[in-house]
N, C-alpha and C positions, 0 to 999 in steps of 0.2 A: 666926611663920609668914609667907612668901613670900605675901603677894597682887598679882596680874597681873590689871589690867583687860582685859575684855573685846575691847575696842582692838586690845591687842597678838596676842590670842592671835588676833586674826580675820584681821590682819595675815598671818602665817604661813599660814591657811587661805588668804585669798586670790590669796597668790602660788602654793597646789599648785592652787589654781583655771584658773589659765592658762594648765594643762596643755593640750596639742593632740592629744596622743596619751596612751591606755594600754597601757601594752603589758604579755603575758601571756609570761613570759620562764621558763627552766628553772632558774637559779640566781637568785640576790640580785644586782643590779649594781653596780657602786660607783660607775658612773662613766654619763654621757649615752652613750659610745661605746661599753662594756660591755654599757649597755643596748640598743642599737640594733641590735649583733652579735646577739644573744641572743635576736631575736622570734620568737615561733609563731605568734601570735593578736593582732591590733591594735585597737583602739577609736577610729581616723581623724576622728572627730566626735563626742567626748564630752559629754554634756550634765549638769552640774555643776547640783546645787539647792545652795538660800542656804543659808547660817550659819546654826547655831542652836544654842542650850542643848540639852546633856545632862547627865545628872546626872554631875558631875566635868569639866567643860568646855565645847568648843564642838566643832562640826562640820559636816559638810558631807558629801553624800550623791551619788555620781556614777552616775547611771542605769544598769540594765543595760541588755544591744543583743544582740541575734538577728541571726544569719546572715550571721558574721562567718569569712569563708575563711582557714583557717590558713595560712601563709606557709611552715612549717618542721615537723619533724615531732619530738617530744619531748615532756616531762614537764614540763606547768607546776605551776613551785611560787610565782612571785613574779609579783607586777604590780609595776610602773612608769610613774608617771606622770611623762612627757618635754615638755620646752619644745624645740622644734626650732629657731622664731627667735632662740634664745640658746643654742640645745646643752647643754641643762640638765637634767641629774636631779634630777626636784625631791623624789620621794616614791617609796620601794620597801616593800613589805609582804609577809610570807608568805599564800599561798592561806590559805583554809579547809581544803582539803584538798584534794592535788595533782589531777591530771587528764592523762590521756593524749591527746593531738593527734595528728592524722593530717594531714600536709601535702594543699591541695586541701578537704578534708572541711570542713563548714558546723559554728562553733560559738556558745553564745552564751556573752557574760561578765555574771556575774551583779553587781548594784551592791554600788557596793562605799563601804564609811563611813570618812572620814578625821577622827580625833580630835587635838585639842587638848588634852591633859589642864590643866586650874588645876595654876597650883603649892600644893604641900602641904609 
């Protein structure tokens, strides 16, 4: 069996840490400039909590935010967290469950938990 210290896996968290932006996008993006095309809904000032133990790894928990003006008008299904000083996709995940936007209209994005899984 594969064991990965701690270290490494907090490693990987801490680079999706340095996210600047989350963005609530309608498809999965592959790419920073996929992602950027694709915004409804923005998180401009993310507030990231520490690393920690869960059962089967590590992670890290990014605040939700109210009254956040949608940009575009469509169906989110994915967030994206983007590095804009480096043009970097760092982290895409599907919704919990989609949501309809209305460009202009006020929305909140709820927090959202990035895992590390331990190797197994």
């Amino acid at each position: 069996m594969a064991v990965v210290n701690d270290s490494v896996l907090d490693a990987g968290l801490e680079e999706i840490r340095t996210a600047e932006r989350v963005l609530i996008c309608t498809a999965e993006p592959a790419t920073y400039a996929a992602a950027i095309a694709d915004i409804l809904v923005e998180n401009d000032a993310p507030t990231h909590g520490a690393i920690e133990d869960y059962t089967g790894g590590r992670q890290f928990t990014t605040e939700a935010v109210t009254g956040k003006t949608a940009s575009a008008t469509g169906t989110g299904a994915y967030y994206a967290y983007v590095d804009d000083t480096n043009s970097e996709l760092l982290a895409t995940q599907s919704l919990s469950a989609t949501v309809s936007i209305t460009s202009g209209e006020s929305y909140s994005i709820a927090a959202i938990t990035i895992q590390n899984p331990d190797a197994s």
